[in-house]
C-alpha positions as a Markdown table, in Angstrom:
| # | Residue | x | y | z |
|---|---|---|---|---|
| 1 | Unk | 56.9 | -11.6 | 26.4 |
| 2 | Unk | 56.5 | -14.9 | 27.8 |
| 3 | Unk | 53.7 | -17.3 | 26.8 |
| 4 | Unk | 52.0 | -18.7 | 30.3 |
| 5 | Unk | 49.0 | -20.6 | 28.8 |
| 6 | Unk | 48.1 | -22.0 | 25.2 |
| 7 | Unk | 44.7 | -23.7 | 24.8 |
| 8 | Unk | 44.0 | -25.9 | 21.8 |
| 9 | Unk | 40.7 | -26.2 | 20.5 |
| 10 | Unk | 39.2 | -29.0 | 17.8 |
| 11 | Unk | 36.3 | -27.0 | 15.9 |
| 12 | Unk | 34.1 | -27.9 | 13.3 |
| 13 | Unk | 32.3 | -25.4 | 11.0 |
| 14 | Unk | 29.8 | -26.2 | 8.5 |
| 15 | Unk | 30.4 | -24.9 | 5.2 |
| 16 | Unk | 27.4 | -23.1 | 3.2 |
| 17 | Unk | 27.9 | -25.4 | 0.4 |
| 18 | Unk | 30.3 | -28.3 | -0.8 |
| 19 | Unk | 33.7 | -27.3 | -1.6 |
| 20 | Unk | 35.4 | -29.5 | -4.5 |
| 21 | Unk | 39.1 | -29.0 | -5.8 |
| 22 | Unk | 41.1 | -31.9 | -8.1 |
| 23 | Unk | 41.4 | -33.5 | -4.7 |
| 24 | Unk | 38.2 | -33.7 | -2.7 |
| 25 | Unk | 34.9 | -32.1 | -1.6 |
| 26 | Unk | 34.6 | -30.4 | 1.8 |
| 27 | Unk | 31.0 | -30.2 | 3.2 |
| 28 | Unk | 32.7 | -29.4 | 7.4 |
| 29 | Unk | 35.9 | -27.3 | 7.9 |
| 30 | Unk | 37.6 | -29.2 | 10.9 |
| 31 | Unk | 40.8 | -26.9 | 12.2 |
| 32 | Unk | 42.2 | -25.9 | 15.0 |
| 33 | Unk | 42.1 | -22.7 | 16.9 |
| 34 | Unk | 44.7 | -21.9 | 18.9 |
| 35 | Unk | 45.0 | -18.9 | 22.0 |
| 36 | Unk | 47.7 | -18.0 | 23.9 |
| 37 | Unk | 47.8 | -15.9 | 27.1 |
| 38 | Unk | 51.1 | -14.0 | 28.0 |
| 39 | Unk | 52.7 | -13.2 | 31.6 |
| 40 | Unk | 50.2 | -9.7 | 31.3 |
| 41 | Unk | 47.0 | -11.8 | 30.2 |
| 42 | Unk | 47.2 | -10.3 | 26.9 |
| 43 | Unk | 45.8 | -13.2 | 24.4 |
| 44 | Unk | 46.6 | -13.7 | 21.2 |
| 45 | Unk | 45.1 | -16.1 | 18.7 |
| 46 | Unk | 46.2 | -18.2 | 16.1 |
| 47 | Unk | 45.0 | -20.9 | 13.1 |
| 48 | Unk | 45.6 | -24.0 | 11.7 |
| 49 | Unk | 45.2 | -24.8 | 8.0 |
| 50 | Unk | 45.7 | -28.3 | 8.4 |
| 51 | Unk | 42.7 | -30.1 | 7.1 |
| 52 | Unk | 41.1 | -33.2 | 8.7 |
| 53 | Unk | 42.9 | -35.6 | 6.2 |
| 54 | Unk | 46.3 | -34.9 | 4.2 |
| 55 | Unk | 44.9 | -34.1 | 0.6 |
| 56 | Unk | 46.7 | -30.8 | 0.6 |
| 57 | Unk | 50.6 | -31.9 | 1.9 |
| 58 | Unk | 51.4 | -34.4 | 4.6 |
| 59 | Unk | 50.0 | -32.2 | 7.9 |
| 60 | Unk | 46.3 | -32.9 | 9.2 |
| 61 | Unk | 44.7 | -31.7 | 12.6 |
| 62 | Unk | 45.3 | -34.6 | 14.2 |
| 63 | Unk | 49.4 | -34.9 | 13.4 |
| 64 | Unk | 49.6 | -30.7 | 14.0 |
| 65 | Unk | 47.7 | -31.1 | 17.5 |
| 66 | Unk | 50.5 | -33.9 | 18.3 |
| 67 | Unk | 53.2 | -31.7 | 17.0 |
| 68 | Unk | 52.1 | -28.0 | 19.3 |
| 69 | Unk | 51.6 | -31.0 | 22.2 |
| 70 | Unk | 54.5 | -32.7 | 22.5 |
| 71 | Unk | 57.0 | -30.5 | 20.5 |
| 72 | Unk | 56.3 | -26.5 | 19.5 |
| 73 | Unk | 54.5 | -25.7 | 23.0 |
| 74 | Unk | 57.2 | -27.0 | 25.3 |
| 75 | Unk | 59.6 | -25.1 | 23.1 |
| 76 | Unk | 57.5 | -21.9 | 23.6 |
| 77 | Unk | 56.1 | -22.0 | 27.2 |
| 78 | Unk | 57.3 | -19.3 | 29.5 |
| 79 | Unk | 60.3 | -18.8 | 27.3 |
| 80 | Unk | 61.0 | -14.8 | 27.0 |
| 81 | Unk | 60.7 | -13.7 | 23.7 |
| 82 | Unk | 61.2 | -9.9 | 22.7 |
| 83 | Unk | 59.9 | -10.4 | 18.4 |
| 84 | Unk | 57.7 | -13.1 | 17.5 |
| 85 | Unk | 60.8 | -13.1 | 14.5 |
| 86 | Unk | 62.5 | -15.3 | 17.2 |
| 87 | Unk | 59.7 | -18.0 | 17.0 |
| 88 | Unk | 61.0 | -19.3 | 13.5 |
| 89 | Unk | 64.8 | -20.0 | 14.8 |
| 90 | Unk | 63.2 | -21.8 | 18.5 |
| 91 | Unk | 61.1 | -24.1 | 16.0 |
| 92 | Unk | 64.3 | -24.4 | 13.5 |
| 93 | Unk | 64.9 | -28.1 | 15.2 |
| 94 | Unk | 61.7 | -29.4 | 14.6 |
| 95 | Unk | 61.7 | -30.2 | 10.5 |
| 96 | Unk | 58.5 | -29.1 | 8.5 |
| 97 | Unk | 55.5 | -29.3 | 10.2 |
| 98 | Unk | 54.7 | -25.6 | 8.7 |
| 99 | Unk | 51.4 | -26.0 | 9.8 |
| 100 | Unk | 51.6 | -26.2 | 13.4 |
| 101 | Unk | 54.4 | -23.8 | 13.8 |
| 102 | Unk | 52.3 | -21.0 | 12.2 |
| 103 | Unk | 49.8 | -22.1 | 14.7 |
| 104 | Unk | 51.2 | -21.1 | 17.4 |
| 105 | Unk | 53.6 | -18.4 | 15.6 |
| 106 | Unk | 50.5 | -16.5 | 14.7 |
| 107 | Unk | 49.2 | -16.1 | 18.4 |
| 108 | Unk | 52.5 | -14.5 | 19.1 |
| 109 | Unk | 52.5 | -11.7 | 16.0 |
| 110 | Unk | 49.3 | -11.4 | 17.6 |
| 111 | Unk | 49.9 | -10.8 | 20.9 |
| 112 | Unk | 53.2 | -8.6 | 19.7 |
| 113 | Unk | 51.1 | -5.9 | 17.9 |
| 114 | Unk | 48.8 | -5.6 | 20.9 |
| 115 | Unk | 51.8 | -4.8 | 23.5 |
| 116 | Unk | 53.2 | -2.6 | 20.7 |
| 117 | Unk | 49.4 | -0.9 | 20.2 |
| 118 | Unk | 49.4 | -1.2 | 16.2 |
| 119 | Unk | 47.5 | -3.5 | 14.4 |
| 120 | Unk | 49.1 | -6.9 | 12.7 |
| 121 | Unk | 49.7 | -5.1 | 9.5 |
| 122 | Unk | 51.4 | -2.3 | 10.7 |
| 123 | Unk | 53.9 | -4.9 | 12.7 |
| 124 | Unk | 54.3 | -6.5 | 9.7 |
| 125 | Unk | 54.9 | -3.6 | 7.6 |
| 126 | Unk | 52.4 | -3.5 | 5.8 |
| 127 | Unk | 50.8 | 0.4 | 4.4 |
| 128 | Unk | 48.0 | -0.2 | 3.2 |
| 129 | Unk | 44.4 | 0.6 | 4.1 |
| 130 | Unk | 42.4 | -1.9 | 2.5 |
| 131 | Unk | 42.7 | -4.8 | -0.1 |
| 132 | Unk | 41.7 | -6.4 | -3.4 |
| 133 | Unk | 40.5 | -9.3 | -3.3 |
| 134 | Unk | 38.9 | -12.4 | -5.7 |
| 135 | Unk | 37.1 | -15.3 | -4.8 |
| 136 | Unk | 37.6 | -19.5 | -5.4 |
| 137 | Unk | 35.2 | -21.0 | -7.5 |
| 138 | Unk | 35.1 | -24.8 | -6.9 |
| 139 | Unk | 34.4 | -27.3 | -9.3 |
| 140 | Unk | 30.9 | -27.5 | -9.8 |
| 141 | Unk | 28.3 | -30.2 | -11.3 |
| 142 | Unk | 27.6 | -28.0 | -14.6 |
| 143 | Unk | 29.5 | -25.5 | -16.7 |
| 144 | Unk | 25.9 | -23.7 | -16.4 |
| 145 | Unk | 26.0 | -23.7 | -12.8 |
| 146 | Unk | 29.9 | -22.4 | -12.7 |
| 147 | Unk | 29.0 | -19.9 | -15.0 |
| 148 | Unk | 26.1 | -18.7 | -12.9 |
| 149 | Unk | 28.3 | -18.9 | -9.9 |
| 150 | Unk | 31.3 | -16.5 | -11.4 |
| 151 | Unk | 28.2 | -14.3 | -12.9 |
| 152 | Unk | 27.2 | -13.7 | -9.3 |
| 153 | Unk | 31.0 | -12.8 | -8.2 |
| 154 | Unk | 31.3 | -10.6 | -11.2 |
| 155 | Unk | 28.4 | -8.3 | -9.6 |
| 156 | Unk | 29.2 | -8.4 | -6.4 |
| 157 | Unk | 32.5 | -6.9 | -7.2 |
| 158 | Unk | 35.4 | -9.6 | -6.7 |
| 159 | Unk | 38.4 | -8.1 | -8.6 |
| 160 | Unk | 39.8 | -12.3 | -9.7 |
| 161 | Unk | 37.8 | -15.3 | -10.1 |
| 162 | Unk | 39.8 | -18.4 | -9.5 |
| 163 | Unk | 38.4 | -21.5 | -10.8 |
| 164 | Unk | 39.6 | -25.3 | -9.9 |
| 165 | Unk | 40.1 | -27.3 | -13.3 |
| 166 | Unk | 41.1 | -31.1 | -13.3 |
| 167 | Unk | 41.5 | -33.3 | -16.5 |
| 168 | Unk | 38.3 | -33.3 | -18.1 |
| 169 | Unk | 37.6 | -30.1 | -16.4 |
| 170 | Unk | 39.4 | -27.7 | -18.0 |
| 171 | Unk | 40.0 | -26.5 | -21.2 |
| 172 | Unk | 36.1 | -26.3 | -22.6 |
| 173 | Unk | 35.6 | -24.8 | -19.1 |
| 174 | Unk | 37.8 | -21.9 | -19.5 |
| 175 | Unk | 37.1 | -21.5 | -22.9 |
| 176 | Unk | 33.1 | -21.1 | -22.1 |
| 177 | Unk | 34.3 | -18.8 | -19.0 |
| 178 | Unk | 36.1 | -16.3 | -21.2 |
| 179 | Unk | 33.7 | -16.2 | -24.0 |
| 180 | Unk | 31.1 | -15.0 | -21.6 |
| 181 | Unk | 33.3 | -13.4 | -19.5 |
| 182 | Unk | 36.0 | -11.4 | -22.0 |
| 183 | Unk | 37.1 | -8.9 | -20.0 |
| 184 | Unk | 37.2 | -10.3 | -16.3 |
| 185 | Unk | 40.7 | -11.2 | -14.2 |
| 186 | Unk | 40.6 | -15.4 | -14.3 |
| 187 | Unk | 42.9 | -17.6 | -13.5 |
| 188 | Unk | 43.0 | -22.1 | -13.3 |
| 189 | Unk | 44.2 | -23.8 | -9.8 |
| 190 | Unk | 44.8 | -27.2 | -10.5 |
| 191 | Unk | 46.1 | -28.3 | -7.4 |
| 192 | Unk | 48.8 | -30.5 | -9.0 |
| 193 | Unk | 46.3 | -32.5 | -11.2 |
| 194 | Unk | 48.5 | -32.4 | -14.1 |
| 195 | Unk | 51.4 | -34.1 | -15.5 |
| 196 | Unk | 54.6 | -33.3 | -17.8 |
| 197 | Unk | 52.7 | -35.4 | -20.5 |
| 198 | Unk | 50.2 | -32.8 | -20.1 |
| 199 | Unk | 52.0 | -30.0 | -21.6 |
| 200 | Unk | 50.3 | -29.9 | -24.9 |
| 201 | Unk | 46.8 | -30.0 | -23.6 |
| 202 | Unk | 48.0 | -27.3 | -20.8 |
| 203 | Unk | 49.1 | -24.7 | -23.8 |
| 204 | Unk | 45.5 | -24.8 | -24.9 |
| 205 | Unk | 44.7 | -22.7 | -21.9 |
| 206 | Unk | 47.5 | -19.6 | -23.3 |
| 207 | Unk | 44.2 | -19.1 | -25.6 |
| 208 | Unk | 41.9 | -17.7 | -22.7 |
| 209 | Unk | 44.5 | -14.6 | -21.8 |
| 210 | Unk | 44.3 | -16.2 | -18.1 |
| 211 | Unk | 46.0 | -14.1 | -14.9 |
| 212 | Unk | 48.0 | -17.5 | -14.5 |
| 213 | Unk | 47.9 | -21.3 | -13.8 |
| 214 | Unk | 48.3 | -22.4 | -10.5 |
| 215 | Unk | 50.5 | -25.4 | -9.4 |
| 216 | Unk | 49.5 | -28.0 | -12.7 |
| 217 | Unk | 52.2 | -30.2 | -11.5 |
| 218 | Unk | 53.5 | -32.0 | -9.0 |
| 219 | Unk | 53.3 | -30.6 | -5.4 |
| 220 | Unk | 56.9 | -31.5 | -4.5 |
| 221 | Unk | 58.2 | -30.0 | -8.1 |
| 222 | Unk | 59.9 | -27.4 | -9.9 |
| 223 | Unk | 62.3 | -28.6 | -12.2 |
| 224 | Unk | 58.8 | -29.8 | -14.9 |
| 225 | Unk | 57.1 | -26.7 | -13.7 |
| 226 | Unk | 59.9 | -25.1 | -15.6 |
| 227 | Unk | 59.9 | -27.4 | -18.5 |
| 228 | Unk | 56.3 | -26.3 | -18.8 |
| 229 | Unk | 56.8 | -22.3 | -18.0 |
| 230 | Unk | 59.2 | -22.0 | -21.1 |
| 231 | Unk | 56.4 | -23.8 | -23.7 |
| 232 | Unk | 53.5 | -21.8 | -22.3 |
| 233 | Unk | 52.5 | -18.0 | -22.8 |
| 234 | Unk | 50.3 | -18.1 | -19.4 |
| 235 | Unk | 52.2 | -17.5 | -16.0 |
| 236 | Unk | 52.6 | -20.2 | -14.1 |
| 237 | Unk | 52.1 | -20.0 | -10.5 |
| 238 | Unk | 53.5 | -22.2 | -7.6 |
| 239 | Unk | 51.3 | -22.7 | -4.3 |
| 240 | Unk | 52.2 | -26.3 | -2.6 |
| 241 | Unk | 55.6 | -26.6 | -4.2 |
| 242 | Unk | 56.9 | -23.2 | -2.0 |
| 243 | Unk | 57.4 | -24.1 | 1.7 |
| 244 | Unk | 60.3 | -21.9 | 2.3 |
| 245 | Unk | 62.6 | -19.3 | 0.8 |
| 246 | Unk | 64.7 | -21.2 | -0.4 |
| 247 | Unk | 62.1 | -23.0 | -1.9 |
| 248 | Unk | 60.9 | -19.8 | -3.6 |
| 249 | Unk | 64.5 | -18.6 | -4.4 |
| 250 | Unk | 65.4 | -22.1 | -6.5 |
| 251 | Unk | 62.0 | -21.8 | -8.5 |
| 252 | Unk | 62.5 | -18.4 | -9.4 |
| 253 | Unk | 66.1 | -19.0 | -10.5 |
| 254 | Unk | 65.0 | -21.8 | -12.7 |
| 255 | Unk | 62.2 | -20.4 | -14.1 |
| 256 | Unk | 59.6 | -22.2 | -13.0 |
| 257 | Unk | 57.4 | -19.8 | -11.5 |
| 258 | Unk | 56.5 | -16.2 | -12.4 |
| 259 | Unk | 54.1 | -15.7 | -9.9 |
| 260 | Unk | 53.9 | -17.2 | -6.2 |
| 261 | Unk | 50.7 | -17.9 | -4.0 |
| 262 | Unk | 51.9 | -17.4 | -0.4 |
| 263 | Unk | 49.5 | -19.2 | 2.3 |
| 264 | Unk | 51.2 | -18.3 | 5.7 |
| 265 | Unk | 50.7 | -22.3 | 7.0 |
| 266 | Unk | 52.0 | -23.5 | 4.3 |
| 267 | Unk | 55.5 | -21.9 | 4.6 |
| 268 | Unk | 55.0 | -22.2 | 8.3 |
| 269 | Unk | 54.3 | -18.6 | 9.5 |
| 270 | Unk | 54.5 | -14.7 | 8.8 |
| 271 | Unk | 57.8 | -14.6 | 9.5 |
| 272 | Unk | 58.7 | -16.7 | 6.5 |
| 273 | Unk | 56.1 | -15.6 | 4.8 |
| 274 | Unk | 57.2 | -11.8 | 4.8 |
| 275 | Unk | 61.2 | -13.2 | 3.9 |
| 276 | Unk | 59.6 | -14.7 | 0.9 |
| 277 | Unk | 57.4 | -11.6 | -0.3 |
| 278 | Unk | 60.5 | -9.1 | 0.1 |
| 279 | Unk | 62.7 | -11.9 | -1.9 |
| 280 | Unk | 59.7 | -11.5 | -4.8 |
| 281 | Unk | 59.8 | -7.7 | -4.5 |
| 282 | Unk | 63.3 | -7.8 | -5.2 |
| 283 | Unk | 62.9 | -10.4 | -8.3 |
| 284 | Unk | 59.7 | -8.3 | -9.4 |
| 285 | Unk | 57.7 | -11.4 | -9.4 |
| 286 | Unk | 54.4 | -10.4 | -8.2 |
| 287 | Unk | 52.4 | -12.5 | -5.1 |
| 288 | Unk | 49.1 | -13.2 | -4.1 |
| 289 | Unk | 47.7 | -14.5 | -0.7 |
| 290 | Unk | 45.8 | -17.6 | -1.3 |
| 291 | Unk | 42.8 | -19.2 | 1.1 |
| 292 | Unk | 42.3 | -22.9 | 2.7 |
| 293 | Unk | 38.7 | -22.3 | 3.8 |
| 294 | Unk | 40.1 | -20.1 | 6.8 |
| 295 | Unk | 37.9 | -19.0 | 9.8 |
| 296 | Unk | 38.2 | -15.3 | 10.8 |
| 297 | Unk | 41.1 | -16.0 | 12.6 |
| 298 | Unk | 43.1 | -17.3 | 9.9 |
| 299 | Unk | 41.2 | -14.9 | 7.2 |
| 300 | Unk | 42.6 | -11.9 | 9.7 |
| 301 | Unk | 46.3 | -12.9 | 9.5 |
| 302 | Unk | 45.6 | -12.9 | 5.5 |
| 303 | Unk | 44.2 | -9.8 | 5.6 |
| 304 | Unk | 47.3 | -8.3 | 7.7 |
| 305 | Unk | 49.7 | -10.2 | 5.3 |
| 306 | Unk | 48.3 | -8.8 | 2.5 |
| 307 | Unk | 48.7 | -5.1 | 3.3 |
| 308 | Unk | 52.3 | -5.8 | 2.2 |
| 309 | Unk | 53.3 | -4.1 | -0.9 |
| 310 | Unk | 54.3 | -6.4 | -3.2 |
| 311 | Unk | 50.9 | -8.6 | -2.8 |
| 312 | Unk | 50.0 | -6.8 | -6.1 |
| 313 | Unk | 47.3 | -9.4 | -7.1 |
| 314 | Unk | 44.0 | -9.9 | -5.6 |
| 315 | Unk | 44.0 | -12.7 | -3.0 |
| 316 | Unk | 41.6 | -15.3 | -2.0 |
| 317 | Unk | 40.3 | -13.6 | 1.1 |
| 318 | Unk | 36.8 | -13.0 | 0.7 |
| 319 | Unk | 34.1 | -12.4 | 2.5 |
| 320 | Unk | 33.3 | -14.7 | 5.7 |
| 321 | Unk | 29.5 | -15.0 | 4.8 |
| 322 | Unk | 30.7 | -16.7 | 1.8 |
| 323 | Unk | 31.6 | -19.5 | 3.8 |
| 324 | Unk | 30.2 | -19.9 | 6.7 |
| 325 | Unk | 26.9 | -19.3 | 8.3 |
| 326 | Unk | 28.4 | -17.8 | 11.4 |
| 327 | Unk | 31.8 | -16.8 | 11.7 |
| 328 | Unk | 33.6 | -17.2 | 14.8 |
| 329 | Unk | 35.4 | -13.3 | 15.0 |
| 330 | Unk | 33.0 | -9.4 | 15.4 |
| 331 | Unk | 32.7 | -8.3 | 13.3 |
| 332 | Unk | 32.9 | -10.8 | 10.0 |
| 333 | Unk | 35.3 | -10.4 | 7.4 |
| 334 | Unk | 33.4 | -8.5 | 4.5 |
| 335 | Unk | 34.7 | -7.3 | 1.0 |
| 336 | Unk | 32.6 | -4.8 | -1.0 |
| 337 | Unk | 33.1 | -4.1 | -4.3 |
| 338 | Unk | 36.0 | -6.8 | -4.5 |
| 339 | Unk | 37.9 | -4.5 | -1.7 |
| 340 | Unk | 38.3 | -5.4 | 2.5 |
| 341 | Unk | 39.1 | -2.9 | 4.8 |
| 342 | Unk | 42.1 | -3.5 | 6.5 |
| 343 | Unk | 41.2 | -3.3 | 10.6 |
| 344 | Unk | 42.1 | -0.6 | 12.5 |
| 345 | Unk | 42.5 | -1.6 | 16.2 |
| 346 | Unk | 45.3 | -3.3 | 17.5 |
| 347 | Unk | 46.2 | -7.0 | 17.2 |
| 348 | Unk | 44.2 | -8.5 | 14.7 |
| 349 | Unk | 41.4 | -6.4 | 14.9 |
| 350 | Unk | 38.6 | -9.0 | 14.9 |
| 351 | Unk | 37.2 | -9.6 | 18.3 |
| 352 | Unk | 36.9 | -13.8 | 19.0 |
| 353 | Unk | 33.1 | -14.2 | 20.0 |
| 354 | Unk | 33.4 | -16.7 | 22.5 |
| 355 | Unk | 30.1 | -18.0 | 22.7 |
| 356 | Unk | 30.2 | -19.0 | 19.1 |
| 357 | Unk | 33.8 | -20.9 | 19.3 |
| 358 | Unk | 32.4 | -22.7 | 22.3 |
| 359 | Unk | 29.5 | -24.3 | 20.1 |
| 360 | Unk | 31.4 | -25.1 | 17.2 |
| 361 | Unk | 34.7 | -26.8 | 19.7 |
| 362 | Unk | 35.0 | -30.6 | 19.1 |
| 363 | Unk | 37.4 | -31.0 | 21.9 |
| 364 | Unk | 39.7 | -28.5 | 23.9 |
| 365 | Unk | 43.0 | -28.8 | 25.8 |
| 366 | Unk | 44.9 | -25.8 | 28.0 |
| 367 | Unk | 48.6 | -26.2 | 28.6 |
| 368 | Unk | 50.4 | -24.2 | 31.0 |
């Protein structure tokens, strides 16, 4: 194939309600969206995960629209690629930038599985027909109001709760979640709010029988991740410290990690993404795809990625009403009973209503 045409759009969604992690409170998702058109005028469409300022790692709209304009798109235009595999190596010059690479990288697996007529998973290998998923509770104004909130969950079905902890949110939270909730699958993100000097309040949580803690350290670390894994019962899990394989290879030889939260931006497509899961399988350590408030674009590539079978823990892929008002793909992304049905048609198998993108688009830019 050869990519022809790439338009950028800026779009800004509304969330239902506030979002609040250790790091921030979203009230508007601003991301970009991202469609290429081949020599055939097949389109493919892809995500960013960058958020609007760099709370998560160092990429935000603004430097990934800069990177896809004057870097990744002049490396991809009209250049004939036969695997979107290929993508990864044309980007190796360009260091990091995860984000916009799987951008762009994602338009191509999408456009790939349509010439090929099977759906994303399939290209990607993935066998199954649908998916567990859990849902991420943020951190909310009451410990009544979170417990109401995973109460709700519980009902609807989601197979995980995830809740966000921070120091002085944490401990008495979990404790109060598992007494009323003894028997449901929860785990702690604390999006790096933690410390080394932590450790001792940390290994209170081994009480609670939690699925895992997720990334209590630094964002850039593994060597005190591992210092921590070997005092505490609970598995730890890395998310922002796993960019690459390597990255996930070094953790897993040290010990710091017995689980790993893949988020295709984050290790900068599903190329790398898939390297990393198959590593895992091979070092049983069991992954999980995480969320970063994606629209249905971005929720579609999870759900594809996710079909994989060593993505043995539910992810954070639930349902697009949970989120926004009005999604941008037909139909929405919905679980039932904690499960999503893996699409059928080819591509990603969400259709892209047009009319919707085009009143949620900030700004817009083709390049050809």
């Amino acid at each position: 194939m050869k990519i022809t045409e790439i338009t950028i759009r800026h779009l800004q969604m509304k969330l239902k309600a506030p979002f609040t992690t250790s790091f921030g409170t979203f009230t508007n998702k601003d991301f970009l969206l991202l469609e290429a058109k081949d020599e055939q005028g097949t389109i493919g469409w892809g995500e960013s995960v960058a958020f609007h300022s760099p709370w998560y790692n160092e990429e935000t709209l603004k430097t990934n629209w800069h990177m896809l304009e004057d870097y990744l798109i002049p490396l991809i235009l009209n250049k004939e690629i036969s695997h979107p595999d290929e993508v990864s190596a044309i980007f190796e010059p360009i260091r990091k930038n995860n984000m916009a690479k799987s951008t762009i990288e994602g338009a191509i697996w999408d456009i790939y599985a349509q010439q090929t007529n099977q759906t994303l998973a399939a290209a990607l290998g993935g066998t199954k027909d649908q998916i567990e998923v859990g849902i991420s509770i943020g951190i909310q104004k009451s410990i009544d109001d979170l417990v109401a909130l995973v109460d709700e969950y519980v009902r609807d079905g989601y197979k995980r709760i995830k809740v966000k902890i921070k120091p002085g949110w944490d401990v008495e939270v979990m404790r109060t979640l598992r007494e009323k909730f003894p028997d449901v699958a929860i785990m702690a993100d604390a999006n790096s709010a933690y410390g080394l000097e932590d450790a001792e309040l940390l290994k209170q949580l081994d009480e609670f029988n939690l699925t895992m803690v997720e990334q209590p350290l630094a964002s850039d670390d593994i060597i005190d991740h591992a210092t921590l894994q070997k005092q505490m019962t609970t598995p730890i899990c890395l998310d922002e410290s796993i960019h690459s394989l390597e990255d996930a290879r070094k953790a897993i030889e040290i010990g710091a990690t017995k689980i790993i939260n893949i988020k295709i931006g984050r290790v900068g497509g599903l190329t790398e993404a898939k390297k990393i899961h198959d590593y895992c399988e091979s070092k049983g350590i069991p992954v999980w795809c995480g969320g970063m408030l994606e629209s249905g674009v971005g929720r579609a590539h999870n759900v594809a990625l996710t079909t994989l079978s060593n993505f043995i823990l539910p992810g954070d892929t639930a349902s697009s009403n949970r989120y926004w008002e009005k999604d941008i793909i037909e139909p929405e992304v919905v679980a039932e009973n904690g499960y999503i049905q893996v699409p059928q048609t080819a591509g990603i198998g969400y259709a892209i209503n047009r009319e919707t993108v085009e009143s949620y688009t900030v700004e817009k830019k083709t390049y050809n």
